[in-house]
C-alpha positions, 0 to 999 in steps of 0.5 A: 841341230839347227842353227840361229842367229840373233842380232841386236838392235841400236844401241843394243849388243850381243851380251842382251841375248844372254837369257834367250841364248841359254832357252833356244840353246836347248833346240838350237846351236845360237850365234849372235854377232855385233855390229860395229861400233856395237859391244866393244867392237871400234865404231871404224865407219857410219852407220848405215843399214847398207854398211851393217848388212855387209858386215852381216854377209862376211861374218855369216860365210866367215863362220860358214853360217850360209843358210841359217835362220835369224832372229833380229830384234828392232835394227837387226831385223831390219838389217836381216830383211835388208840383207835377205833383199840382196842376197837371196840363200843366204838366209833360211827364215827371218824373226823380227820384234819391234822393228820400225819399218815406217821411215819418213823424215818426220819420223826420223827427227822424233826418233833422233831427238831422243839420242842427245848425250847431253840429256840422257847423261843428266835425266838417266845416267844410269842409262847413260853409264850402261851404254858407256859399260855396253860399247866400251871402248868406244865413246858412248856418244859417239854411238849415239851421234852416229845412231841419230845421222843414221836414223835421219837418213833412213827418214830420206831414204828407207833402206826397204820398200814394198819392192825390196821386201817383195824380193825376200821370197823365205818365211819371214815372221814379223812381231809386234808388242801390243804396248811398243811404243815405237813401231805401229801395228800398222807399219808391221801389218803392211811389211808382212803382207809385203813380203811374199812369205810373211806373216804377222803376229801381235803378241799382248803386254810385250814392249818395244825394250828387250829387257822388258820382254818375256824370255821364254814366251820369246823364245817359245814363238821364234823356235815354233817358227822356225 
């Protein structure tokens, strides 16, 4: 049986995955990981995605993953490609939705803006209670706070360019919602068509929250896939 791997996006945990976990579980032995800081793992260092991807390297030989497809939604999947950039093998496919590839400074300030504790807690608490309930013990707002610092330095210094993804020579398919409202049909276009594998699906109604997506039509794209 083939194996896979999901990982979530900022803000997000392992325990979103619960749905799509049990679809691909009828094809496939499903793994899926938490970063730090991430589902009631210790927030122990800054976010980075160069950080994150480390931690992705040791869990993957820890558990004797090497060679293994991965689904990354949002930040995941950009951690996946930044991780498949640096280790060649490691990886055997990558899916990604809604993941941002466009950073720029000007990006990074409109994203992290909409990261104030402040004003989730007092226009959406039950957002604000859900992300306490998700990363439990550690301080929501904290997660947050580092979530922004690491936005406003992908916006200086993007972890992936043109060059950086001509280096992943492995089948990598790059989804993009039709009404995501966070990452542009055309930074998607590009990523695709920067990747030496790549290849670029728009999929209608699909929005950039996971919880809004369509499960099985999710999971009927990612195992045809892979």
């Amino acid at each position: 049986m083939k194996k896979i791997i999901l990982l979530h996006g900022a803000l997000g945990s392992k325990a979103q995955f619960e749905k799509l976990s049990d679809l691909l579980g009828t094809t496939h032995r499903v793994h899926s990981f938490n970063f730090s800081g991430h589902g009631g793992r210790p927030l122990d260092s800054p976010f980075s995605i160069e950080w994150f991807a480390q931690e992705l390297k040791g869990w993957i030989e820890t558990e004797k993953l090497q060679g293994t497809a991965v689904f990354g939604y949002s930040m995941g999947g950009y951690v996946a490609l930044k991780l498949a950039s640096q280790q060649p093998g490691l990886i055997s496919k990558i899916v990604t939705l809604g993941t941002k590839f466009a950073w720029n400074p000007e990006s990074a300030a409109q994203e992290s803006r909409m990261l104030n504790p402040a004003k989730i807690a007092e226009k959406v608490p039950q957002f604000a209670a859900a992300l306490q309930a998700r990363h439990a013990p550690a301080d929501w707002q904290e997660v947050l706070h580092a979530t922004a610092a690491m936005m406003i330095a992908l916006g200086d210094s993007p972890s992936l360019d043109d060059t950086a993804l001509a280096d992943i020579r492995i089948p990598c398919l790059i989804q993009r919602g039709e009404a995501d409202n966070m990452v542009s049909e055309a930074e998607s276009r590009a990523a695709a068509a920067a990747l030496p594998l790549g290849q670029f699906a728009h999929i209608p109604a699909f929005k950039h929250p996971i919880e809004q997506v369509d499960q099985e039509e999710l999971a009927r794209r990612i195992r045809a896939f892979i």
